[in-house]
Backbone bond lengths (Angstrom), bond angles and torsions (degrees), N, CA, C in turn:
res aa  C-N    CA-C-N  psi(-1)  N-CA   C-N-CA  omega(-1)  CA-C   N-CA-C  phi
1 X - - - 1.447 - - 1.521 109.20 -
2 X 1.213 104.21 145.72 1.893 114.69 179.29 1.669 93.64 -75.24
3 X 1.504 89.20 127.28 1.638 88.45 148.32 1.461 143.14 -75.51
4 X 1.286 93.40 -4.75 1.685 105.71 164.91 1.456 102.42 -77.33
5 X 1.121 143.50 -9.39 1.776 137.21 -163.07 1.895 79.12 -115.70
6 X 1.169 143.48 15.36 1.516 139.95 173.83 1.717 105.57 -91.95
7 X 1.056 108.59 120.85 1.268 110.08 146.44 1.881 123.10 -17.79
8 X 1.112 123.62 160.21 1.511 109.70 164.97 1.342 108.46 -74.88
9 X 1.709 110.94 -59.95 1.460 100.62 -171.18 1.440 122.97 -61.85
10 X 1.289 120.62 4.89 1.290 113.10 -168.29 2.013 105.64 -107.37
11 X 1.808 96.37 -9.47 1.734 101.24 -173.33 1.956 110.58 -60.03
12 X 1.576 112.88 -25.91 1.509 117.69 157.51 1.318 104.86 -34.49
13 X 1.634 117.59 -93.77 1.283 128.54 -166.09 1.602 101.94 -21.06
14 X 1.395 107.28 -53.00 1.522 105.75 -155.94 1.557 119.04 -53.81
15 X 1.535 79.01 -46.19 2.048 101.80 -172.76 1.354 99.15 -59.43
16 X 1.599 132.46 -51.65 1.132 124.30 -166.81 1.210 114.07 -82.47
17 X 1.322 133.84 -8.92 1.675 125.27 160.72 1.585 122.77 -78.94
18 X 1.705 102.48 -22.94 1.019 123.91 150.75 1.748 116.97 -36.71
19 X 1.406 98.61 -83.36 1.037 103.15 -165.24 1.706 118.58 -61.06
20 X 1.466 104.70 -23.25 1.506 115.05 175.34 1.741 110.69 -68.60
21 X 1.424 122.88 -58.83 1.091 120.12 130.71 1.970 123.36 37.54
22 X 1.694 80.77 -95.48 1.522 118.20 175.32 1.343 114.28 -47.29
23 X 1.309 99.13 -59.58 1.589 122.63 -162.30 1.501 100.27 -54.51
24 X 1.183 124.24 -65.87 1.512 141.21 148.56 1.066 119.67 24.46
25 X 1.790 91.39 -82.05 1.568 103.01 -178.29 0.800 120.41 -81.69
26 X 1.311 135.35 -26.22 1.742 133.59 -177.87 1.778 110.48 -88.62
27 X 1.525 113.02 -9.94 2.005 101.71 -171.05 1.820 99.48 -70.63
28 X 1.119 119.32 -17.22 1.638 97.85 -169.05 2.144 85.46 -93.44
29 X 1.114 143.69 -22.85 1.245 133.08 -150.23 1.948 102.33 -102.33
30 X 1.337 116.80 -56.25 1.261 131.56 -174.13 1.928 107.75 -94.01
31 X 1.797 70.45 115.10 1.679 89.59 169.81 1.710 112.61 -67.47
32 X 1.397 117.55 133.49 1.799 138.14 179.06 1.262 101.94 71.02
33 X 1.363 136.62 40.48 1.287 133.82 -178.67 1.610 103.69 -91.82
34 X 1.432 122.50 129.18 1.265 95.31 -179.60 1.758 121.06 -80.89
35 X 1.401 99.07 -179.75 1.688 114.89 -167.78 1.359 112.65 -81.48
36 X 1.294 119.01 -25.65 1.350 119.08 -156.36 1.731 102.30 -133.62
37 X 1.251 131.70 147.42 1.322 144.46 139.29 1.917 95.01 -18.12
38 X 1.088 111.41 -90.66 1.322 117.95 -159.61 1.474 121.55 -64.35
39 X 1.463 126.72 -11.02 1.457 135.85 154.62 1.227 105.52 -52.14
40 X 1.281 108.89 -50.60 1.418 139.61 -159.82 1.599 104.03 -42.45
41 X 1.609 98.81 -71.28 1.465 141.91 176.21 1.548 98.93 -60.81
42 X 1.221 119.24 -30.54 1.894 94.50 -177.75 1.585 87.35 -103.50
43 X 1.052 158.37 -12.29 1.193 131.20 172.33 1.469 122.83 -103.74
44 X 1.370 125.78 18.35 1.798 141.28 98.56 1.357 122.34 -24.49
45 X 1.090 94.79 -67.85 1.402 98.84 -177.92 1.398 127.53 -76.26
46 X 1.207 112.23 -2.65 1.462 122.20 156.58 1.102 138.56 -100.96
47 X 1.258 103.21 -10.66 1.671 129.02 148.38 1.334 105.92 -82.61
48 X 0.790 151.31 3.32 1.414 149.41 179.74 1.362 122.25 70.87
49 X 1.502 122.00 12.26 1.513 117.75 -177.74 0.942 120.32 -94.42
50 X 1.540 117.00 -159.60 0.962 115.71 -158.56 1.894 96.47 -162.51
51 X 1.744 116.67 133.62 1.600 92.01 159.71 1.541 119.16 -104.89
52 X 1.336 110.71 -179.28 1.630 109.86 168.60 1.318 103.22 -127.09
53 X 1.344 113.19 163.75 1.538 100.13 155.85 1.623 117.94 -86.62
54 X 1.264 115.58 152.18 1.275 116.83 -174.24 1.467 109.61 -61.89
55 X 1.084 114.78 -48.27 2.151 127.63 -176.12 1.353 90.16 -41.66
56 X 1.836 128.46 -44.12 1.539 116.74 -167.99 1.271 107.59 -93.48
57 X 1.025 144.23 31.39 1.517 163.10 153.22 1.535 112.60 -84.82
58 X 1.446 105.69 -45.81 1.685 100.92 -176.07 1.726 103.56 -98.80
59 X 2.150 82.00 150.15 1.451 94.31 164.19 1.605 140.95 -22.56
């Protein structure tokens, strides 16, 4: 499903299954990757970033 067809409150859920997802495939391959969704998310956020989804990037 597009995350543009998501609700707002529901575009969280998305990102973070997303990002869990991710996490997944890369914790047994990539060395300092973090473990968790929310490691993940505070050390973004301590860098100051931020993600998007790519689909809300395009035209």
């Amino acid at each position: 499903m597009s995350a543009r067809c998501l609700p707002p409150e529901e575009t969280l859920g998305e990102v973070d299954r997303r990002l869990a997802d991710a996490l997944r495939q890369v914790a047994n391959s990539a060395l300092g990757m973090p473990g968790s969704v929310d490691t993940f998310k505070a050390m973004l956020d301590r860098a100051d970033l931020a993600l998007v989804l790519k689909e809300e990037l395009r035209p």
